[in-house]
NUFI-830949 format. One line per 2 residues: number of its first residue (from 1); their letters; for each residue y, z, x of N, C-alpha, C. Coordinates in steps of 0.1 Angstrom, whole numbers, plus 5000, padded with zeros to 4 digits. Layout:
N
NUM) a) Y:Z:X:Y:Z:X:Y:Z:X | ...
//
This chain:
102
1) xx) 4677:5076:4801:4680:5082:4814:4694:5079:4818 | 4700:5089:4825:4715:5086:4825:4719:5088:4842
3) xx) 4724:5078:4847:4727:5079:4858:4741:5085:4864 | 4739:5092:4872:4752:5099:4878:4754:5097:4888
5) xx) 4763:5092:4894:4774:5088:4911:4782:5099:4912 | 4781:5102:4923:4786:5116:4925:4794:5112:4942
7) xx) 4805:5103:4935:4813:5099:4949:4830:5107:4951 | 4832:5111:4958:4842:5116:4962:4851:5109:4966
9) xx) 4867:5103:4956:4877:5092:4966:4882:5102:4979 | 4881:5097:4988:4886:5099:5006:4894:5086:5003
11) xx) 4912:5090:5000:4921:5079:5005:4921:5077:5021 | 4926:5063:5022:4930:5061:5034:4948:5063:5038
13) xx) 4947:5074:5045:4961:5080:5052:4966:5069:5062 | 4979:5062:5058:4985:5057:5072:4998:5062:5077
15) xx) 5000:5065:5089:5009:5068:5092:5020:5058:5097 | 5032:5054:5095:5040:5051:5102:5053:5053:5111
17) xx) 5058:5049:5124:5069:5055:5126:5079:5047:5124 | 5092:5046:5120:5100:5034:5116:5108:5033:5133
19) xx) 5116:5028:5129:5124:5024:5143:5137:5036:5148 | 5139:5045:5140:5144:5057:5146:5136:5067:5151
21) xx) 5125:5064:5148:5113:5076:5151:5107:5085:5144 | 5110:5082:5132:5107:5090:5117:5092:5087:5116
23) xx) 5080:5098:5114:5068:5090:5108:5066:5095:5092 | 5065:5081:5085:5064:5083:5072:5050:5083:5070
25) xx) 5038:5083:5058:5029:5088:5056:5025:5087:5041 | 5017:5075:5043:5014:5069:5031:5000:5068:5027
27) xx) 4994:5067:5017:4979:5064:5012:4978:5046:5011 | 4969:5046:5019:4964:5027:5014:4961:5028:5003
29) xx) 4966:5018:4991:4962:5013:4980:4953:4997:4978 | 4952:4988:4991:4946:4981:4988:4951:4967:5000
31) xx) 4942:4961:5000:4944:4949:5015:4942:4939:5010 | 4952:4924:5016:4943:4916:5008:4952:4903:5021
33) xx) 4943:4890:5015:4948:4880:5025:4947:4866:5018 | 4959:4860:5020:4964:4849:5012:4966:4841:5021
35) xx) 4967:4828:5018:4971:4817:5029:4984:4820:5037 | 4993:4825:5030:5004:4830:5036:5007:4840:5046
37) xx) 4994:4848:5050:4990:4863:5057:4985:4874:5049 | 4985:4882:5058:4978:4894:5059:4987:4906:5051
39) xx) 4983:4913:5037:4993:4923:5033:4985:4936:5032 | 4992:4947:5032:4991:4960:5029:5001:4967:5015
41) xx) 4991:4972:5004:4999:4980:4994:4999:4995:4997 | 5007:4998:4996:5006:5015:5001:5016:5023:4993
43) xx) 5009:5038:4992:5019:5046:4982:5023:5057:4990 | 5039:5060:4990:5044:5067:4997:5041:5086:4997
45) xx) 5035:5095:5005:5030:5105:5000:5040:5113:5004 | 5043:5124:4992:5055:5132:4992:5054:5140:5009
47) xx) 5068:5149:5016:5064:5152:5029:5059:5169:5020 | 5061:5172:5009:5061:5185:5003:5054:5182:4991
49) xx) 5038:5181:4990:5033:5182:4974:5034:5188:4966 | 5044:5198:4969:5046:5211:4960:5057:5201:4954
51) xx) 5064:5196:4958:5081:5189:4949:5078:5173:4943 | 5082:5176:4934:5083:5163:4925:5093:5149:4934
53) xx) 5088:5136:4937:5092:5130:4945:5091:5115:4934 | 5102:5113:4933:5103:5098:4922:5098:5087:4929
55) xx) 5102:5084:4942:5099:5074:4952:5085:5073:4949 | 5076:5086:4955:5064:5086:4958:5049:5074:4948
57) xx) 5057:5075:4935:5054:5065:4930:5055:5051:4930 | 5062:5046:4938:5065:5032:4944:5059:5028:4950
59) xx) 5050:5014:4946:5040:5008:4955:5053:5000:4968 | 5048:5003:4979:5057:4995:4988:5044:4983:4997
61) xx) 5046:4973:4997:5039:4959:5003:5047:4953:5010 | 5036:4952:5024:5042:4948:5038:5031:4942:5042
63) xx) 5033:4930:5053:5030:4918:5058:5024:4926:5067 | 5013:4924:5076:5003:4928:5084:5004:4914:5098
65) xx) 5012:4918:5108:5011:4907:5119:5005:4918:5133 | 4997:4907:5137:4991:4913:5151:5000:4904:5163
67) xx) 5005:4914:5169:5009:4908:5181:5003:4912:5193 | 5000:4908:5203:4987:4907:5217:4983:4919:5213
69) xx) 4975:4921:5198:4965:4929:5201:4970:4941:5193 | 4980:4943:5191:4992:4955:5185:4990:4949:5173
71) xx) 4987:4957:5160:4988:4955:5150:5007:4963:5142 | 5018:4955:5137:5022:4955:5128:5024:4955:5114
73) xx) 5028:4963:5108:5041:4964:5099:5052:4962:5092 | 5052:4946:5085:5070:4947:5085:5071:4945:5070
75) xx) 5084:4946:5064:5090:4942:5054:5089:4926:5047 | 5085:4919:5039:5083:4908:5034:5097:4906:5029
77) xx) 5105:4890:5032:5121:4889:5035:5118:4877:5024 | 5112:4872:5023:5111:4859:5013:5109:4866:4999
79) xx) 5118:4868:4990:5115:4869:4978:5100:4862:4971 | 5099:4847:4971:5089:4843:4965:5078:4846:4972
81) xx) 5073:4848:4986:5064:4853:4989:5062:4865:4985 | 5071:4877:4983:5076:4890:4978:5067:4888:4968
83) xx) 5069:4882:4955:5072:4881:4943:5049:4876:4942 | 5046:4868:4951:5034:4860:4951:5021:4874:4952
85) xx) 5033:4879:4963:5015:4893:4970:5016:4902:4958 | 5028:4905:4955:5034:4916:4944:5021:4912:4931
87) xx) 5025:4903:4926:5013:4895:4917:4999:4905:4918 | 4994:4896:4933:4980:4897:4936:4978:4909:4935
89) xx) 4986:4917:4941:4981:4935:4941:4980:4939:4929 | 4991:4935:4922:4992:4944:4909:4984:4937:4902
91) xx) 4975:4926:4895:4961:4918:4894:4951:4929:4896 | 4950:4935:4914:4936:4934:4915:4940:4952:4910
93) xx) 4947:4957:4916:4951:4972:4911:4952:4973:4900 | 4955:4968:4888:4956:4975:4876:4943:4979:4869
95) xx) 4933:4974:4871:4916:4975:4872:4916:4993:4871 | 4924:4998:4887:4922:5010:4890:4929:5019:4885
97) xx) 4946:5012:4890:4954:5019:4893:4961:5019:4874 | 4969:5031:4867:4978:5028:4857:4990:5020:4866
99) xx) 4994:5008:4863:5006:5003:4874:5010:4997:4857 | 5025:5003:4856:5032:4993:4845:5043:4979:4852
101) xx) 5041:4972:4843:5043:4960:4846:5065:4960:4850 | 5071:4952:4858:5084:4951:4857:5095:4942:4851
//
């Protein structure tokens, strides 16, 4: 007897606005939390799926801070912490994701 799952991936869409007012628009790849905080992996989605976009392939990972209640966004500034989440994602992603190594 052969079993069949018949699930449908629904990425999760996030949007962001950066600090000029631009909103970029990414798929979540994956959340995770280490003694050091809270991260988000995310892949950048072309603004045109019709055009080939090099970027779009670039995992980008940012630090997750809540301030009163406001959830942020920011850039990871410490290389070794950089270098620590970078690890863990690409670990638990490669499972899923083709991610070649750097």
């Amino acid at each position: 007897m052969e079993n069949i799952i018949n699930e449908e991936y629904t990425p999760e869409i996030v949007s962001i606005v950066d600090e000029e007012g631009k909103e970029h628009v990414f798929e979540e790849l994956d959340r995770i939390e280490t003694d050091s905080g809270k991260y988000i992996a995310l892949l950048p989605l072309p603004e045109n799926p019709d055009e080939e976009d090099d970027e779009a392939d670039e995992m980008i990972i940012l630090r997750v801070s809540e301030i009163n209640g406001d959830t942020y966004l920011e850039p990871i500034e410490d290389d070794a912490e950089f270098d620590e989440v970078g690890k863990a994602f690409e670990e638990r992603l490669s499972e899923l994701f083709d991610i070649e190594g750097q």
